[in-house]
KOLTORZA-476279 format. One record per residue: y, x, z of N, C-alpha, C in turn. Coordinates in nm, 3 decimals. Example, Ala and Ser with C-alpha at 12.3 -4.5 7.8 and 13.67 -1.06 7.14 Angstrom:
BEGIN
> -0.569_1.319_0.780_-0.450_1.230_0.780_-0.330_1.320_0.780
> -0.225_1.285_0.708_-0.106_1.367_0.714_0.003_1.290_0.787
END
This chain:
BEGIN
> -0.443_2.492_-6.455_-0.451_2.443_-6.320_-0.307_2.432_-6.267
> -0.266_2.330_-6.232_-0.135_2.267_-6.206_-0.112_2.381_-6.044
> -0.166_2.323_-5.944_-0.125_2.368_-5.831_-0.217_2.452_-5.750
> -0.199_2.586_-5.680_-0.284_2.652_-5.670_-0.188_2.715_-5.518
> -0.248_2.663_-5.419_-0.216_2.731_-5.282_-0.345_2.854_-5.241
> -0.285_2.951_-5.180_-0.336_3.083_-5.127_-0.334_3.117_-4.917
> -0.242_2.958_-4.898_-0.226_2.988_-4.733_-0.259_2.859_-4.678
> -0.288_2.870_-4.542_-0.284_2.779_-4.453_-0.165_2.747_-4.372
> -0.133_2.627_-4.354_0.013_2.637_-4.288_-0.048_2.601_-4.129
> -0.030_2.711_-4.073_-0.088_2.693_-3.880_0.060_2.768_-3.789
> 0.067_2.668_-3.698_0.170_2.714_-3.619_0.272_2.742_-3.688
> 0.336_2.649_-3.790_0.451_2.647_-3.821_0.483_2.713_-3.886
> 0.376_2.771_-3.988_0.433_2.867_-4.055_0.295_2.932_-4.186
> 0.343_2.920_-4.319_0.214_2.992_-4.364_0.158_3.156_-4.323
> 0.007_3.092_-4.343_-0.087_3.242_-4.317_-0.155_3.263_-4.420
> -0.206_3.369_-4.411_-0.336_3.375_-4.455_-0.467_3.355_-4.419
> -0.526_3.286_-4.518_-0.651_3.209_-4.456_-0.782_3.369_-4.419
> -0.828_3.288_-4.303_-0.914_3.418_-4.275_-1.037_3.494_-4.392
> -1.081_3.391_-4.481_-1.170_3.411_-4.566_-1.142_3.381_-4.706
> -1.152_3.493_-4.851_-1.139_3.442_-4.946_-1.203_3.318_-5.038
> -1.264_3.249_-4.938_-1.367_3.096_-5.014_-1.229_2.995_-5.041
> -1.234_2.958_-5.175_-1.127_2.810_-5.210_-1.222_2.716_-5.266
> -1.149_2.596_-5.219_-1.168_2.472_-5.307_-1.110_2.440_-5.422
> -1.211_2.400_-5.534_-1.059_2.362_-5.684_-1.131_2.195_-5.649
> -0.975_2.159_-5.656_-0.962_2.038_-5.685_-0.934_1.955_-5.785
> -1.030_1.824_-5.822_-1.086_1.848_-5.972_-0.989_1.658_-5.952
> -0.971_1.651_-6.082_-0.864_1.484_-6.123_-0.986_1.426_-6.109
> -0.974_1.300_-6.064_-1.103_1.232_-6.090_-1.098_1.150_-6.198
> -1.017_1.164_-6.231_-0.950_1.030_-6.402_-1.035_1.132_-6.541
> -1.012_1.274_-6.487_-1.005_1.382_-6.593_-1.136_1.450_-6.615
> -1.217_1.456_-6.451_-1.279_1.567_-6.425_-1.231_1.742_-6.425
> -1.088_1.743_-6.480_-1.055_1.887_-6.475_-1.013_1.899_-6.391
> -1.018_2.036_-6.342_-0.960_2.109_-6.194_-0.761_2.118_-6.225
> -0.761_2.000_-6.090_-0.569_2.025_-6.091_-0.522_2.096_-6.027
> -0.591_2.173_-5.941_-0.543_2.303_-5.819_-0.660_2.339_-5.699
> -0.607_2.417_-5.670_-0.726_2.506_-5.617_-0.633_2.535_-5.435
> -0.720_2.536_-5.297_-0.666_2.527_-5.201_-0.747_2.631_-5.129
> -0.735_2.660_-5.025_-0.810_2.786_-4.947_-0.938_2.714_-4.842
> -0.998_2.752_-4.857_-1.127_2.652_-4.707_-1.100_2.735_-4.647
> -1.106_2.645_-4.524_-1.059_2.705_-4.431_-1.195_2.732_-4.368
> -1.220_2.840_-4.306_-1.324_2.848_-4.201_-1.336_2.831_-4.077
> -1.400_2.886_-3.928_-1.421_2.857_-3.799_-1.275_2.931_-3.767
> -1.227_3.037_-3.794_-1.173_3.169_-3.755_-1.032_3.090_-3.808
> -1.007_3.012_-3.899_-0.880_2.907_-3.933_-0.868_2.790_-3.866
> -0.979_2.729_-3.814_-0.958_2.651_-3.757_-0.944_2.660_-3.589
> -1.020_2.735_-3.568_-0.963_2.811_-3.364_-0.867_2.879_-3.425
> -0.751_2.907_-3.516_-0.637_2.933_-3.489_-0.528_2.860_-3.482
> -0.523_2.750_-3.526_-0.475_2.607_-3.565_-0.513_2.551_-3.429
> -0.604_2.520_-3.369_-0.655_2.474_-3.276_-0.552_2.531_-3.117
> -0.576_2.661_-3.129_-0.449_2.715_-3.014_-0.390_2.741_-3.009
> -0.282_2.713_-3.206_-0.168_2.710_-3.208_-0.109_2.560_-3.185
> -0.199_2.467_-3.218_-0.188_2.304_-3.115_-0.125_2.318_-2.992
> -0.255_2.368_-2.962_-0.230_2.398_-2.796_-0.149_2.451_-2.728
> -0.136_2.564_-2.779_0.019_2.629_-2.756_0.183_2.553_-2.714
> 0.160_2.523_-2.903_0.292_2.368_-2.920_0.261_2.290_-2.798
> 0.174_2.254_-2.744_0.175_2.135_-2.678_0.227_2.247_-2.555
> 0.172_2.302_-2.488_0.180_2.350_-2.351_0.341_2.397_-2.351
> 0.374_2.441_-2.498_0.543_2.526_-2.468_0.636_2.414_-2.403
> 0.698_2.425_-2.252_0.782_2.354_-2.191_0.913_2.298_-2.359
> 0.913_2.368_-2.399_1.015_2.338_-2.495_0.996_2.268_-2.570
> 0.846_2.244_-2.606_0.797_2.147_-2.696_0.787_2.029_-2.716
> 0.734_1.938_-2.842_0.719_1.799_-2.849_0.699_1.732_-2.703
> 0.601_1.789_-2.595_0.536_1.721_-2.513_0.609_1.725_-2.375
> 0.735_1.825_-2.429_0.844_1.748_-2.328_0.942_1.670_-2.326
> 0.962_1.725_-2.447_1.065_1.596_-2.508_1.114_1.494_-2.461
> 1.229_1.437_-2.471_1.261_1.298_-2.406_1.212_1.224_-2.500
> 1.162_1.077_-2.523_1.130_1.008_-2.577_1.242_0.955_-2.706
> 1.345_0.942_-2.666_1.429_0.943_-2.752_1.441_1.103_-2.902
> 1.449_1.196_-2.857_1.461_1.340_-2.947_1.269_1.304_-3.017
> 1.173_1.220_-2.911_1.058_1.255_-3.039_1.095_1.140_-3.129
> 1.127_0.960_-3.100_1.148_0.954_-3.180_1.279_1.001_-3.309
> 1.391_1.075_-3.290_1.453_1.127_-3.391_1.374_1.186_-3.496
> 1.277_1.293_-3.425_1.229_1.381_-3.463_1.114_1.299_-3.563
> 1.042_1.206_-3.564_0.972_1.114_-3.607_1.070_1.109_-3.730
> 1.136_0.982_-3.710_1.278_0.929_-3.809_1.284_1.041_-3.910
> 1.319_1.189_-3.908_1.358_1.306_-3.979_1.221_1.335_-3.999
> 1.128_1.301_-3.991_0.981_1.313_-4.106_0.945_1.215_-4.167
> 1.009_1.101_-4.157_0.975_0.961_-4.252_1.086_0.987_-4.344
> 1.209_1.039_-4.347_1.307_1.075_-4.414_1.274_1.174_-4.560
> 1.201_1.293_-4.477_1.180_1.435_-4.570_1.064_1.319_-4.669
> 0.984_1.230_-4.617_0.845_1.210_-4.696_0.892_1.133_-4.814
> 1.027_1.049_-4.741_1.108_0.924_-4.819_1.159_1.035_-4.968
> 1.174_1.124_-4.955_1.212_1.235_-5.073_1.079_1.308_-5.102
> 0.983_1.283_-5.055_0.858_1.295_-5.217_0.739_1.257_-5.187
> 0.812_1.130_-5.207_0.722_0.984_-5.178_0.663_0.980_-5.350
> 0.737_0.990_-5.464_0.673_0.970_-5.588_0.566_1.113_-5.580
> 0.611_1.227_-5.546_0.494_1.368_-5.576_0.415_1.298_-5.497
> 0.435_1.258_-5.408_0.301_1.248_-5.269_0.196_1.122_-5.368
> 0.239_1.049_-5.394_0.190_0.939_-5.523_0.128_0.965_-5.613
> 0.189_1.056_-5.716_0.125_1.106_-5.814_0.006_1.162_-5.762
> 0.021_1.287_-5.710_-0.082_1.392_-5.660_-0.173_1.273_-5.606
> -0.211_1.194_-5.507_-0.299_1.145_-5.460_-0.371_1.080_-5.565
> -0.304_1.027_-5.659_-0.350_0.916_-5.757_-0.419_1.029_-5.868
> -0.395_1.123_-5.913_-0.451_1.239_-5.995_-0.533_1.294_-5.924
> -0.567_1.340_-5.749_-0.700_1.331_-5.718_-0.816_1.272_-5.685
> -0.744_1.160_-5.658_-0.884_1.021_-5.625_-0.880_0.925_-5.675
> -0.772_0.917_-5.807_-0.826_0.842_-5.927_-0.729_0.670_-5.898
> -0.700_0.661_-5.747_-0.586_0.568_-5.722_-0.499_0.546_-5.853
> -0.498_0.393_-5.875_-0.385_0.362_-5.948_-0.258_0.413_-5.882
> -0.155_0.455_-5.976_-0.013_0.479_-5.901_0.055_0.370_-5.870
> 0.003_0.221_-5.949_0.127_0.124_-5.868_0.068_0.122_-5.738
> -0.074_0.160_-5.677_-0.123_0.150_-5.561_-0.066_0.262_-5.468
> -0.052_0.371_-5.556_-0.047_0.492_-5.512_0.070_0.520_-5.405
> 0.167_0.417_-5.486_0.283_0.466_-5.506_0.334_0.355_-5.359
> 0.260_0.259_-5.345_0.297_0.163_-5.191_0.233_0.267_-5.073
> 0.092_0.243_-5.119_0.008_0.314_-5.021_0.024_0.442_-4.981
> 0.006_0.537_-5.051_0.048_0.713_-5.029_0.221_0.725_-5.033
> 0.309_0.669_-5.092_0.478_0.673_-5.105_0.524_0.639_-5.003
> 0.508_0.517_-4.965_0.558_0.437_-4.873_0.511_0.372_-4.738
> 0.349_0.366_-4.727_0.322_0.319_-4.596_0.340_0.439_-4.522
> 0.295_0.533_-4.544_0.302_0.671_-4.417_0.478_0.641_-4.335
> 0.571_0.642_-4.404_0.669_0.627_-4.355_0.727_0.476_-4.265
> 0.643_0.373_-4.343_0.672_0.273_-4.277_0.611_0.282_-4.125
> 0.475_0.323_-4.115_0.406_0.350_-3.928_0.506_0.439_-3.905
> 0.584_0.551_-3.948_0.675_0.669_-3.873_0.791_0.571_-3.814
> 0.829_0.501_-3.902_0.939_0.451_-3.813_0.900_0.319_-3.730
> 0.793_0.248_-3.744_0.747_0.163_-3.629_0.703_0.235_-3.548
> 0.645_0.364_-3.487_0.644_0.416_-3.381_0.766_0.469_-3.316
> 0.877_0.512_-3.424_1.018_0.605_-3.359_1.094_0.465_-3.283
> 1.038_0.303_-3.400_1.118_0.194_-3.308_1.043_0.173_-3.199
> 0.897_0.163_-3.146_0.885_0.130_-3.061_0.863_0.238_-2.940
> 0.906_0.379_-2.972_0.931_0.476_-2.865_1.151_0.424_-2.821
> 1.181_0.387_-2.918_1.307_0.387_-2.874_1.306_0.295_-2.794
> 1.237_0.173_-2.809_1.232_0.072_-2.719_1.154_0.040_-2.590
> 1.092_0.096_-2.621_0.961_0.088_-2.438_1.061_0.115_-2.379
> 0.978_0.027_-2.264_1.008_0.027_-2.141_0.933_0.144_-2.032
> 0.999_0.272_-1.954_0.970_0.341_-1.968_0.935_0.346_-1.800
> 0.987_0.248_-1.721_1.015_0.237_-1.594_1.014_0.064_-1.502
> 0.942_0.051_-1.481_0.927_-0.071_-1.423_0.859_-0.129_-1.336
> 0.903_-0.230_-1.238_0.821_-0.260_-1.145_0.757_-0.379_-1.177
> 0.632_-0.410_-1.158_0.521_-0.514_-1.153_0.465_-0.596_-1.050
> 0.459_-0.695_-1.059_0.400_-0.788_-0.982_0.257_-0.740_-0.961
> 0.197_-0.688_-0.879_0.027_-0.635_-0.840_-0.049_-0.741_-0.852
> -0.165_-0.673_-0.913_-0.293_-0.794_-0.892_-0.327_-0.836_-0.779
> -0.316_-0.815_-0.680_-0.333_-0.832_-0.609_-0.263_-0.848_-0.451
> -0.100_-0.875_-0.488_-0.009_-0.947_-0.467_0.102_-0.795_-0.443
> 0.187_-0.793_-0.352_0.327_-0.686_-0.380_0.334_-0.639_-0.537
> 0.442_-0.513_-0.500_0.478_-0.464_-0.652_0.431_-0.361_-0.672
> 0.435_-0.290_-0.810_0.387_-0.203_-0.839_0.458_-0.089_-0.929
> 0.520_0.020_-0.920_0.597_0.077_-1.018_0.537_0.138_-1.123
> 0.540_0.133_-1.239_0.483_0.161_-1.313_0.551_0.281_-1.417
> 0.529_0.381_-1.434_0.628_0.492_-1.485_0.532_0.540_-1.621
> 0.629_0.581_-1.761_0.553_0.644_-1.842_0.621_0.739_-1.887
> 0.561_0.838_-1.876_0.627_1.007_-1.868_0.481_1.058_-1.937
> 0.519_1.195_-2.019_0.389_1.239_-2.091_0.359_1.340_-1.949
> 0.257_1.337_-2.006_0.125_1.366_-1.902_0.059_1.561_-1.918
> 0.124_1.652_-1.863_0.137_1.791_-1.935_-0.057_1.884_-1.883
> -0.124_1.804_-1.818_-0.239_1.853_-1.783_-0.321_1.855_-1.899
> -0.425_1.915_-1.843_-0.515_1.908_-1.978_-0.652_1.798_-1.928
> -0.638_1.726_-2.033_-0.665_1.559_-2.026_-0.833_1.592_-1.996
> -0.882_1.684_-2.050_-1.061_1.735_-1.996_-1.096_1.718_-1.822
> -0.951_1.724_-1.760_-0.926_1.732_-1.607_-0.915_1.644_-1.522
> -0.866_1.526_-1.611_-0.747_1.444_-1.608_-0.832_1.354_-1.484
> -0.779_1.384_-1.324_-0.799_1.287_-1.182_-0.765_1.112_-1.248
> -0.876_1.029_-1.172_-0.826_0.904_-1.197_-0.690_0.891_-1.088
> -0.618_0.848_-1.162_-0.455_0.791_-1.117_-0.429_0.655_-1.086
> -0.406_0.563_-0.989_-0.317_0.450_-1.012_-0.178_0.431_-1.032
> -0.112_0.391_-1.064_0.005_0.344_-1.042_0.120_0.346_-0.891
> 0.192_0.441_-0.933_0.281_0.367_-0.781_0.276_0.289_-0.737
> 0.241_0.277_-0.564_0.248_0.111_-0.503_0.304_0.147_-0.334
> 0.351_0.058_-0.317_0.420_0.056_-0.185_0.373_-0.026_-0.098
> 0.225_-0.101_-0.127_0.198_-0.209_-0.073_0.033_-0.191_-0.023
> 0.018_-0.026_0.006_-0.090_-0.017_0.015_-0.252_-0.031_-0.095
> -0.233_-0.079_-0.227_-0.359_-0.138_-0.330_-0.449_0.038_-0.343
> -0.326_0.136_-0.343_-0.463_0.247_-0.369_-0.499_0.310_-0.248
> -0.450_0.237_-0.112_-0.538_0.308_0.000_-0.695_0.217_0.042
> -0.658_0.136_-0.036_-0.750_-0.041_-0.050_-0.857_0.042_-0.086
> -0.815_0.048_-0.237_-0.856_0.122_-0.359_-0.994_0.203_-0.273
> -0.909_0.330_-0.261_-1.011_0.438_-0.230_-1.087_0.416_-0.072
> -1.095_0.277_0.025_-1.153_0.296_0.095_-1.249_0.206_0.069
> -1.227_0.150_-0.008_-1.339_0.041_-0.065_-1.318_-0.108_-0.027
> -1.224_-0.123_-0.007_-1.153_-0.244_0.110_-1.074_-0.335_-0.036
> -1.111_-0.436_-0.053_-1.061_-0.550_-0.089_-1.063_-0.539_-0.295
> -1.156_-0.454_-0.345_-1.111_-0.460_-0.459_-1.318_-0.486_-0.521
> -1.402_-0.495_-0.427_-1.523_-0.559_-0.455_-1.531_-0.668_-0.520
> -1.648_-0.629_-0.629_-1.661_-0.777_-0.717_-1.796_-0.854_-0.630
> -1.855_-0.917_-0.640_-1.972_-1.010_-0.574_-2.109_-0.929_-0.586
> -2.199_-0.828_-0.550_-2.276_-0.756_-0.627_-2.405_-0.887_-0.646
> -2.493_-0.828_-0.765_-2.517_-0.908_-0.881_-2.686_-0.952_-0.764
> -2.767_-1.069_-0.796_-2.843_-1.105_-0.748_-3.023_-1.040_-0.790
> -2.973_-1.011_-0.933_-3.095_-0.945_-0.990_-3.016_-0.890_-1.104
> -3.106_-0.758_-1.150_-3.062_-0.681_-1.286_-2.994_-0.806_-1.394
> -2.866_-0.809_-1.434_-2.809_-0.865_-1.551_-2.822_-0.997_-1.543
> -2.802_-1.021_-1.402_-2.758_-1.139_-1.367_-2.656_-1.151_-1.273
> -2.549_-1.231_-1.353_-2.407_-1.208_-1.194_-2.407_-1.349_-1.201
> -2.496_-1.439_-1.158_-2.500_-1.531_-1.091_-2.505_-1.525_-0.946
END
């Protein structure tokens, strides 16, 4: 058996998995077992789960980040993958039987290609801007990550200086025609 892990990597760091149950993972070319991994159970996964959560909530973390440092931070994981892009190839292609010239675009090389079309198009958004309103003045439009917990998450509009969300919430000018009979908007 080629490769044989004993931990879970949660919160940045290996553990030990809460329960001795593993998976062997078998070649599908071969049928023989190429390594063996830990299952994870409930008690691994709510730990992973609010060590997420954690990462996310720590002021220091990804989710404050300037947009610029996540994409770096992006860039420097398409980099590390760009150096074992052939293991990452092989291994996939020795468990699910993938050809490696497939292996080797698909598992080698696309993961990294989306890493850096997201690090380019975080470098590039537009992060701040004002809009022409639907419904005539402007509208500022800001994108900043959002640190609440999204289960909570108040409907929001957009900055406006022109009055649209006092419209909005009094019911004043944003009515569609109501309908004449069920599933008919004639």
């Amino acid at each position: 058996m080629a490769l044989v892990y004993d931990s879970l990597y949660i919160g940045g760091r290996w553990v030990a998995p809460a329960s001795t149950k593993t998976i062997d993972v078998v070649s599908a070319s071969t049928e023989e077992p190429i390594g063996r991994v830990p299952e994870a159970v409930e008690d691994d996964i709510d730990a992973a789960v609010a060590a997420a959560r954690a990462a996310f909530d720590d002021p220091a973390g990804w989710s404050g980040w300037e947009p610029g440092a996540r994409a770096d931070a992006i860039e420097r994981l398409a980099v590390a993958l760009d150096a074992r892009s052939d293991e990452m190839a092989r291994r996939v292609s020795n468990q699910n039987g993938m050809p490696i010239t497939i292996a080797t675009g698909a598992e080698g090389a696309f993961p990294q290609l989306v890493l850096r079309y997201y690090a380019n198009l975080i470098r590039t958004a537009v992060l701040d801007e004002v809009r022409d309103g639907m419904l005539g003045g402007k509208i500022r439009v800001r994108r900043a990550p959002d640190r609440r917990d999204r289960r909570h998450r108040p409907l929001e509009l957009p900055d406006d200086t022109d009055g649209v969300q006092a419209r909005a919430r009094a019911g004043d000018g944003l009515r569609g025609r109501p309908q004449t009979e069920p599933g008919n908007s004639a």
